[in-house]
N, C-alpha and C positions, 0 to 999 in steps of 0.2 A: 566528863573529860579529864584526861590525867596529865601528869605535868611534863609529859616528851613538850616536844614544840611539833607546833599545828601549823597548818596551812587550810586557806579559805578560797571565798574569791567574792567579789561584788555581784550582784546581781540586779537585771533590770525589772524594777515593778513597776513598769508601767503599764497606764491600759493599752490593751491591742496589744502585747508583751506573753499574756498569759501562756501561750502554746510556745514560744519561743526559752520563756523561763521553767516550765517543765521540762523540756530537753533539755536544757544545762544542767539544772538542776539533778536529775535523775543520772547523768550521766557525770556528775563530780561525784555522785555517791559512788555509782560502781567505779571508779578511780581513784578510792579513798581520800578524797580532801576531807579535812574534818568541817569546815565553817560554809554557809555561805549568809551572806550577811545582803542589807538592802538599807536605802537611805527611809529616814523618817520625816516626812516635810508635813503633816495633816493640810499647810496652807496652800500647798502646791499641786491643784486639780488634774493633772494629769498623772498623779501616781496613784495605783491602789491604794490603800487601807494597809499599812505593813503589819500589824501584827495579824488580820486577816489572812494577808498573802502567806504568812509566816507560816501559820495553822496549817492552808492550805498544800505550801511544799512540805512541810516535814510531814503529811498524811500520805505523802508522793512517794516517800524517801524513809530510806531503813538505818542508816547507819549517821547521815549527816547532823549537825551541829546547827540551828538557827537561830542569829540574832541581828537585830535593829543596830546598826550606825548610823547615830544615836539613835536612843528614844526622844522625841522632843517628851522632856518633861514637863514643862508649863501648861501643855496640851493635855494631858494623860495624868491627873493628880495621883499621887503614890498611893493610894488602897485600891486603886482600879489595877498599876500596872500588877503590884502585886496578885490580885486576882488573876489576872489574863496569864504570865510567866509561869503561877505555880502548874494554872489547868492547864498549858500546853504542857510543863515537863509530864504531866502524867501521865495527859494524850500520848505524848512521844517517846517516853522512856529514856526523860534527862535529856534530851536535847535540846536546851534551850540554854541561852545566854542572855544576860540583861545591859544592853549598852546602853548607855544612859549621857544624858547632856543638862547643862542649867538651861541654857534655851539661847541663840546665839541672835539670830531674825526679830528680834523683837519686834520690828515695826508689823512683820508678817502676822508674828503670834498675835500681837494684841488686835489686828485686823481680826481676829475669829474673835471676840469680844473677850479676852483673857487679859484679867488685870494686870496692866505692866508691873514688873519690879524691878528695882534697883541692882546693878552688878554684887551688891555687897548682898542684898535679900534673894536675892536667884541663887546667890551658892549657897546660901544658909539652907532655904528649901531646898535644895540639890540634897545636900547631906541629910536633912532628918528624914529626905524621901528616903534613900541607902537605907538608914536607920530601921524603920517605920517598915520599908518593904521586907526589910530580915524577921523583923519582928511578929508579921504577919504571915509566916512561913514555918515551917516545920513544927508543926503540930505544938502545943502544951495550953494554959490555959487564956480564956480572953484578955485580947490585951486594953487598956488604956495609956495610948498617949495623946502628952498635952506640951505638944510646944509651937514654937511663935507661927507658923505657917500650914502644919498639921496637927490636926485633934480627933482621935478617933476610942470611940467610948464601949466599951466590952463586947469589940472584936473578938469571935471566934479566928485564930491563925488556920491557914490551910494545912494538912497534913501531912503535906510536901515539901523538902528544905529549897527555900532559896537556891534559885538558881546562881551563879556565878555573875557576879554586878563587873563591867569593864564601865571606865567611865572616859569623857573625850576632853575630858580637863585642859584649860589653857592658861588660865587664869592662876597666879598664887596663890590665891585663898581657896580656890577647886582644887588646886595641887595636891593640897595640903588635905583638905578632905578628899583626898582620894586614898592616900599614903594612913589615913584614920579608920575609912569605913571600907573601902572597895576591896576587891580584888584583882584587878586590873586596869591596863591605862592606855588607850586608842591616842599615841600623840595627834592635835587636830593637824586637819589640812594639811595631809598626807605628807606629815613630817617625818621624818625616819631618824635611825643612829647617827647622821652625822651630820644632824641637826641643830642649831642653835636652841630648837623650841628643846629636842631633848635634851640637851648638856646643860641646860638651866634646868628644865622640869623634874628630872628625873629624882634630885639631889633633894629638892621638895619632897618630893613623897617619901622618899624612903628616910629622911629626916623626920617626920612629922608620925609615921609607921613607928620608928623606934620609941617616939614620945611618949607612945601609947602602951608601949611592951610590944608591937608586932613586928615580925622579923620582916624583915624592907624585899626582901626575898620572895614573901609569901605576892606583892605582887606583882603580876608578869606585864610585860610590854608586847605590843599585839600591834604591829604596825600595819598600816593600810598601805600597799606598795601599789600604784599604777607604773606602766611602763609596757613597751614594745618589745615584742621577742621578734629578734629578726635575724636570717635565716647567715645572718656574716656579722665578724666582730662589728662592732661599732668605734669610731675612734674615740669618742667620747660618750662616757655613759652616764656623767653628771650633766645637767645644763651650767651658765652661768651663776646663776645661785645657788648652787651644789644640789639640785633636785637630780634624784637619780630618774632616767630615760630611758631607761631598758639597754636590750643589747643581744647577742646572743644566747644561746642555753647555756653554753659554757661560763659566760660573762656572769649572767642572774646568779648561776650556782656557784662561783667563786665570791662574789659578792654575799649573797644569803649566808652562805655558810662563817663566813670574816663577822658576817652581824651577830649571828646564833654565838659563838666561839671567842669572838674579842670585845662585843659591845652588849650580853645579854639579852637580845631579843627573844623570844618566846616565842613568836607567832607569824604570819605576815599573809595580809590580805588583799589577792591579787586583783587588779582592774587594770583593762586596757584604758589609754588614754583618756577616752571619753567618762569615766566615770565605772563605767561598769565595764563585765566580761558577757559579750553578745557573740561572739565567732567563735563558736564551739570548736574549729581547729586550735587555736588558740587556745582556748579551757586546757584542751586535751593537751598541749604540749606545755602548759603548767601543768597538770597533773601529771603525765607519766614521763617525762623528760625531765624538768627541773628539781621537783621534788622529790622524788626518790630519790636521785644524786645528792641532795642537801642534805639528804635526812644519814643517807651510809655516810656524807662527809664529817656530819654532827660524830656518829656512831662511833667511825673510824678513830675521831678522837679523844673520847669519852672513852673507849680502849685501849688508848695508849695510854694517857692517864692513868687507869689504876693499875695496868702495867704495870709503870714507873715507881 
């Protein structure tokens, strides 16, 4: 993936889902969305297996983009996801993303017999996972490491780079490893640019990025946008706590384009209300109605710019 700005969309993996998630799925590709991404709960029995389902659409799908929002990591220890990530991008020809989380459910996770940890030791492993999973990637020689939560002793690395790590950071000490190891950052619960979580969070990362020598730049904001496309303005398209609601095409795409343009968003991943995009009318009029408009709006001024 290259650095334009992308668009996505949620998708449903549920079971009883599977026929319904191949027709969206197949049908954002021939519409060019770049992403479609799916939740990670392993605790929550009514959803497939995501990075199963994952394998499964991108063998569906020529051109699309897949990744986990999030990965539960506490579930999935870091030399595993690294394994499953590099072999899909091969499968797939680079389309994979690695979204990744410290773990948020703990009562859930430790319900699947998974040693609870500490908010302070769940980011520490968060980060040497990042670590550890780069390291285990793009070929050179066996690795050993040895730190407080992962140890892994003369690993051959796959001969595949590293996919692209987004992480759903909330937390200031996740911030911060995010802004040190990641390349991306999924504000949680479906926070956006005009956000309280971003206008704290952002300043973290890209503070903590420069610490290190990396340019705060290299990583992008990739928001998760649910909301209503509906077929007349709306008079209001925030709620009361400034969560945006959708609105018309015209509405989405003067909005997106102010976020791309005056607040650096990068990405943005659409779901209807309920979580996901299941109305494939709907898909269809994020994909060839809203974002193309965003994208010539980005274009248009990204043109007049070097104009100038």
């Amino acid at each position: 993936m290259n650095e334009k700005t992308f668009f996505g969309f949620c998708a449903n993996n549920g079971f009883g889902k599977v026929p319904d998630l191949l027709r969206a799925v197949r049908q954002a590709d021939r519409d060019g969305l770049e992403l479609v991404s799916m939740f990670d709960h392993p605790y929550v029995g009514e959803f497939l297996d995501t990075y199963a389902t994952l394998g499964f659409t991108l063998g569906a799908t020529q051109r699309i983009t897949g990744f986990a929002d999030v990965t539960n990591l506490p579930t999935r220890p870091a030399p595993m996801p690294a394994r499953t990530l590099t072999s899909l991008s091969e499968l797939s020809g680079g389309r994979v993303v690695l979204g990744l989380g410290a773990g948020f459910h703990w009562d859930r996770i430790s319900d699947m017999g998974v040693p609870r940890l500490s908010p302070g030791d769940a980011v520490n492993a968060f980060e040497e996972a990042i670590v550890l999973i780069k390291k285990l990637s793009g070929g050179g020689p066996a690795v050993t490491y040895e730190g407080k939560h992962y140890r892994v002793n003369q690993i051959e690395p796959a001969p595949v780079a590293a996919p692209l790590v987004w992480t759903g950071s909330g937390g200031a000490k996740s911030l911060a490893a995010t802004g040190r190891v990641a390349d991306g950052w999924l504000p949680p619960f479906t926070a956006d640019w005009l956000s309280e979580t971003y206008r704290t969070g952002r300043p973290i990362i890209d503070e903590a990025a420069a610490s290190v020598g990396r340019d705060p730049g290299e990583i992008r904001t990739i928001c998760n946008i649910p909301g209503r496309i509906t077929d007349h303005p709306l008079g209001k398209t925030r709620d009361d706590d400034n969560r945006w609601v959708g609105g018309s095409v015209e509405q989405w795409i003067e909005e997106l384009t102010g976020a791309v343009l005056e607040h650096g968003a990068a990405g943005f991943n659409f779901a209807e209300p309920s979580g996901f995009v299941e109305d494939l009318t709907t898909l269809g009029r994020w994909a060839t109605e809203i974002v193309p408009a965003v994208r010539e709006g980005i274009a248009k001024e990204g043109a007049g710019s070097v104009a100038d």
